[in-house]
Backbone as CSV, one residue per row, in Angstrom:
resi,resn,N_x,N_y,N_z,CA_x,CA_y,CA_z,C_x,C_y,C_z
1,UNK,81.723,102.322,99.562,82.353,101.026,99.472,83.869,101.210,99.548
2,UNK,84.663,100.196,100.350,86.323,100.352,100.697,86.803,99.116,99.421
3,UNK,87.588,99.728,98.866,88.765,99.369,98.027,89.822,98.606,98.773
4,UNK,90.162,97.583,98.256,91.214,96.944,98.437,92.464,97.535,99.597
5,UNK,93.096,97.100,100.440,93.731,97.878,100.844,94.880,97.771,100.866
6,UNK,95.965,98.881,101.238,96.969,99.318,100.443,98.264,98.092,100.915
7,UNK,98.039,97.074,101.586,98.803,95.452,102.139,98.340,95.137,100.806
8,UNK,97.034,94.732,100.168,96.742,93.680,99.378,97.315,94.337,98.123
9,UNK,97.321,95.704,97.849,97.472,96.302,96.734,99.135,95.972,96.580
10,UNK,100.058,95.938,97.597,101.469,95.972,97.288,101.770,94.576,97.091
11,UNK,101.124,93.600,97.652,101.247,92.217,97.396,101.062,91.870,96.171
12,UNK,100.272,92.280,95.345,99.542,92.190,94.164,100.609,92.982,93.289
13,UNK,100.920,94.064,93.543,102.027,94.826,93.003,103.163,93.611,92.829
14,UNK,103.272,93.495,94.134,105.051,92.907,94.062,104.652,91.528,93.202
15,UNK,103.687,90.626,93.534,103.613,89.628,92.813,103.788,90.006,91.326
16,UNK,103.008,91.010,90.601,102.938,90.724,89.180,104.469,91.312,88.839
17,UNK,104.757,92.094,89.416,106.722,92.655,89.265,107.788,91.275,89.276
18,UNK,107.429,90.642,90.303,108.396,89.450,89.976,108.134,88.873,88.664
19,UNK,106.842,88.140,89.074,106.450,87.490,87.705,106.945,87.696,86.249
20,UNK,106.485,88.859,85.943,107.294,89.544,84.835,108.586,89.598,84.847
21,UNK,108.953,89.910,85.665,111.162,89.688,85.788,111.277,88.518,85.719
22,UNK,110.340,87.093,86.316,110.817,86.122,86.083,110.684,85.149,84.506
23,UNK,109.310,85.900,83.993,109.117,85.000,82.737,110.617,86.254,81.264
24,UNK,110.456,87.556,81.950,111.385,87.696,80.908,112.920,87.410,80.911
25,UNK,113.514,86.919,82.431,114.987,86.329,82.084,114.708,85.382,82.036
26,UNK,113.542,84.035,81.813,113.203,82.658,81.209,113.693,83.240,79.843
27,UNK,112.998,84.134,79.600,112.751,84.373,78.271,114.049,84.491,77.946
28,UNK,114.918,85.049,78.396,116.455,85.895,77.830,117.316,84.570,77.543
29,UNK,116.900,83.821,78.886,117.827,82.753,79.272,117.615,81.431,77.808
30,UNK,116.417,81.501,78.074,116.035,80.521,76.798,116.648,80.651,74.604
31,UNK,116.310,82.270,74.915,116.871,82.639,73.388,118.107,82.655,73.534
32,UNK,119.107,82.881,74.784,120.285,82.685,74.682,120.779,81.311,74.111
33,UNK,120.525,80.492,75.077,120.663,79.048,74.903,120.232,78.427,73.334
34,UNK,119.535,78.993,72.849,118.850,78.644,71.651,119.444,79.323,70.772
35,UNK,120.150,80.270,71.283,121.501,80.661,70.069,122.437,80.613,70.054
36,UNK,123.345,79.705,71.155,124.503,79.361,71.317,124.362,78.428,72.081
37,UNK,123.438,77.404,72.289,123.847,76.155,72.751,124.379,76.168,73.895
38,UNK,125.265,75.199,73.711,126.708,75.225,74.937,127.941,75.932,74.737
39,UNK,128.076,76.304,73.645,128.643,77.275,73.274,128.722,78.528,74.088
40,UNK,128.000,78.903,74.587,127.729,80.328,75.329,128.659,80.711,76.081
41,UNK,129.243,81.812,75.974,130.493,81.815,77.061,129.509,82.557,78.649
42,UNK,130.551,82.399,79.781,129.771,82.972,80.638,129.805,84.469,80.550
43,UNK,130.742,85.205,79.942,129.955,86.656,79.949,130.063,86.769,78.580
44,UNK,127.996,87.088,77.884,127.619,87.659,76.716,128.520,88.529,76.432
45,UNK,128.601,89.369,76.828,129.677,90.496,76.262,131.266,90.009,75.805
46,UNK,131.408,89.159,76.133,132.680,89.021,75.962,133.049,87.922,74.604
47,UNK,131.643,87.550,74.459,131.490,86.254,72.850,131.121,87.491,72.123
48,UNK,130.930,88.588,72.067,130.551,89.274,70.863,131.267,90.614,70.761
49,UNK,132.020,90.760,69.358,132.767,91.623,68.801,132.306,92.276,68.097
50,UNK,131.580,92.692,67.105,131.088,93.588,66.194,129.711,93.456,66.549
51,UNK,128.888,94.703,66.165,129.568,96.285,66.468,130.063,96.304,68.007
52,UNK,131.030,97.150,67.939,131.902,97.394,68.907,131.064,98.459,69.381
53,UNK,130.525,99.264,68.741,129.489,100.329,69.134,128.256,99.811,70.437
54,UNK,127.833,98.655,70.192,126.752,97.762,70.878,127.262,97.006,72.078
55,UNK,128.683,96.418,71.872,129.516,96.178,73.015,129.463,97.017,74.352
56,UNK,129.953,98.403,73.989,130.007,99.689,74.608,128.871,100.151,75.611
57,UNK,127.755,100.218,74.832,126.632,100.455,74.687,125.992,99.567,76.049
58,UNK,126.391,98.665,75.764,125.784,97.306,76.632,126.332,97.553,77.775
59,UNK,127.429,97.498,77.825,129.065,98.119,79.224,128.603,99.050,79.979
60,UNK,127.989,100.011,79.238,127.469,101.711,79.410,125.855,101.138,80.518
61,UNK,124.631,100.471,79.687,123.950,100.495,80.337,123.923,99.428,81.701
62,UNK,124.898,98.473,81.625,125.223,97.854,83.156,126.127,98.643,84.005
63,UNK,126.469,99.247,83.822,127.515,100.683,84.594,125.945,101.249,85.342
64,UNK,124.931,101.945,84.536,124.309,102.795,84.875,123.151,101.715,85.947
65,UNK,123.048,100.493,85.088,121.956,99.712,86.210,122.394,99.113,87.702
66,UNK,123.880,99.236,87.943,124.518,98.761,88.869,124.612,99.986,90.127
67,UNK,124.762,101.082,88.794,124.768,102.708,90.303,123.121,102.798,90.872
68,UNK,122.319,102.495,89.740,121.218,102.594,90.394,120.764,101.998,91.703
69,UNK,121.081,100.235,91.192,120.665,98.973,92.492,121.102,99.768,93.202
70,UNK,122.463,100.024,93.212,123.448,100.392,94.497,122.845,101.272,95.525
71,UNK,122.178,102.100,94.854,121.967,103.289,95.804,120.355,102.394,96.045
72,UNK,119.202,101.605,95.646,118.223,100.800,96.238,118.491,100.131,97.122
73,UNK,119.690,99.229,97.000,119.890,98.208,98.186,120.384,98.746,98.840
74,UNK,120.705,99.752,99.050,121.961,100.720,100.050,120.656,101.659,100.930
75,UNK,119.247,101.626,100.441,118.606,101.994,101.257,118.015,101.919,102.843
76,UNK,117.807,100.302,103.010,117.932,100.037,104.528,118.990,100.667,105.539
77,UNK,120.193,100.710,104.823,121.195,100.971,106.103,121.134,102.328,106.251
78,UNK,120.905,102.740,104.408,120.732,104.603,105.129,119.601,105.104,106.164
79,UNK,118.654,104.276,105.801,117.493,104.684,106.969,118.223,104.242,108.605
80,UNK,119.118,103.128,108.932,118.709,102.444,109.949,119.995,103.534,110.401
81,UNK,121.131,103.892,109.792,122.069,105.283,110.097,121.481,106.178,110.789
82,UNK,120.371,106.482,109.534,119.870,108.008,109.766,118.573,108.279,110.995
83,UNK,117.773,107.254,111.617,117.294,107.610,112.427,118.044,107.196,113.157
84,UNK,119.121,106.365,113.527,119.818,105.934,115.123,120.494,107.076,114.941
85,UNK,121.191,108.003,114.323,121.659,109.049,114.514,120.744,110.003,115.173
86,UNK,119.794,109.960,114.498,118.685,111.045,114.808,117.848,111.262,116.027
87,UNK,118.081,110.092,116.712,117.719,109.855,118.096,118.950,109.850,119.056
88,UNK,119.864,109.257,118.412,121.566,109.954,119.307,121.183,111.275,119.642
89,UNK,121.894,111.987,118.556,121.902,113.180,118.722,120.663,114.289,118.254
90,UNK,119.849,114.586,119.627,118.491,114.167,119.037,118.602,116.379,118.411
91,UNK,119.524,116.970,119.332,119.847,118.539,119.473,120.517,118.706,118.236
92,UNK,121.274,117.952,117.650,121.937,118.685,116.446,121.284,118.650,115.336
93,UNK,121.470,120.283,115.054,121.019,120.896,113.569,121.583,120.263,112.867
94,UNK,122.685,119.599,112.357,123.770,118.999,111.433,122.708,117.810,111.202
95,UNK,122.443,117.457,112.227,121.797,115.770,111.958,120.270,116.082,111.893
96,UNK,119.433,117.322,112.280,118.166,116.616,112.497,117.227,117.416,112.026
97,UNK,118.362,118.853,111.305,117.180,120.419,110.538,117.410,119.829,109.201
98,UNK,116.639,120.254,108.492,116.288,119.925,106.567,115.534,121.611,106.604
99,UNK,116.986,121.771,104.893,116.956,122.962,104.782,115.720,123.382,103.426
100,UNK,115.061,124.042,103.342,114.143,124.231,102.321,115.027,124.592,101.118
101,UNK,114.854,124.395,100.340,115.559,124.645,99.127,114.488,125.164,97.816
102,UNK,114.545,126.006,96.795,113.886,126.196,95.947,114.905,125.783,94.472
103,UNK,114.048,125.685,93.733,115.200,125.210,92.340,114.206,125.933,90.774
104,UNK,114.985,126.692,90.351,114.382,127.291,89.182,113.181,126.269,88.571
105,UNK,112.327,126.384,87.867,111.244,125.641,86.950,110.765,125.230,88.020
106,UNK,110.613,124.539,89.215,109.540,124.467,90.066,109.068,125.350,90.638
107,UNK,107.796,125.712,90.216,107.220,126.700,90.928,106.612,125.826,92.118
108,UNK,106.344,127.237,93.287,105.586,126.574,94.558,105.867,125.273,95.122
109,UNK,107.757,124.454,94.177,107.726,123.119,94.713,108.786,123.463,95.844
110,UNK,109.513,123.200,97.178,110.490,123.247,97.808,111.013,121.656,98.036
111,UNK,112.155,121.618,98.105,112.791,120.545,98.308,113.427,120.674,99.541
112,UNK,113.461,119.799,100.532,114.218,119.160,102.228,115.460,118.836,101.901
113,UNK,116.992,119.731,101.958,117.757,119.222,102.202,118.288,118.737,103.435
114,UNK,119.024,117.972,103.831,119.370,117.699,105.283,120.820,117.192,105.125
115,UNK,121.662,117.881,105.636,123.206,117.886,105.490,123.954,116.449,105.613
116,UNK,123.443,116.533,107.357,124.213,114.785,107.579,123.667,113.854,107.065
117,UNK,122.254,113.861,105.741,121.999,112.803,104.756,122.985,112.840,103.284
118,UNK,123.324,114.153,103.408,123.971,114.322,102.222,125.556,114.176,102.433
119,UNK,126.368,114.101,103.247,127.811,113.933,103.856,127.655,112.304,104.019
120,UNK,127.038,111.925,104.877,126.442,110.384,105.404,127.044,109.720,104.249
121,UNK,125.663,109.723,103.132,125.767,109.237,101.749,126.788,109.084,100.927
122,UNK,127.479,110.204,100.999,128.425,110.989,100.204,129.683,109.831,100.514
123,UNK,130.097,110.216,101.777,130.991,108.913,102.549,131.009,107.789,101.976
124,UNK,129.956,106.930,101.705,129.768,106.203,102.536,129.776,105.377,100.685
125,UNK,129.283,106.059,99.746,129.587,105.566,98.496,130.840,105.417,98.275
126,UNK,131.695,106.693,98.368,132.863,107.093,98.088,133.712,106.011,98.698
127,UNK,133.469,105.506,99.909,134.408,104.382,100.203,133.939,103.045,100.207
């Protein structure tokens, strides 16, 4: 017997992923409002002073959730770079060899480096 297949499975995926993101910033949005009214300034962080520790804290983990997106949504263009390069220049090692790499504690694992993904990238954040 065939199982579901792997279209219906990501649909089903992505549906219950929104869903959940959407009932818990209802949720955020609602206890906000319900604890400051109209009162609320537009940035949380900036209505609350003590602990200054939690302020920080908060600063710290939108720093870290913003590098993350960044490099998710920044995924299409690296792909659509990296194969139009890769079919440019279909002869260069720079653009089109991935180097095996080994790294202590993985045994039997090798990792694909590939240079002009790692320069590309590198660039391309940096500016």
């Amino acid at each position: 017997m065939k199982g579901p297949s792997e279209n219906k499975k990501m649909k089903m995926a992505n549906l219950i992923s929104v869903t959940i993101t959407s009932v818990f910033y209802a949720l955020c949005g609602c206890m906000g409002y319900a604890a400051y009214g109209n009162n609320a300034p537009g940035n949380m962080l900036s209505g609350v002073y003590n602990p200054m520790w939690l302020v920080v804290l908060a600063n710290v983990c939108i720093v870290v959730h913003l590098v993350g997106a960044y490099q998710v949504f920044n995924q299409p263009l690296y792909a659509t770079i990296e194969s139009w390069s890769s079919k440019k220049w279909e002869n260069s090692k720079f653009i089109n060899h991935e180097y095996p790499v080994s790294l202590p504690g993985f045994k039997n694992k090798k990792f694909h480096i590939n240079m002009f993904r790692i320069v590309w990238r590198s660039c391309y954040v940096i500016v």
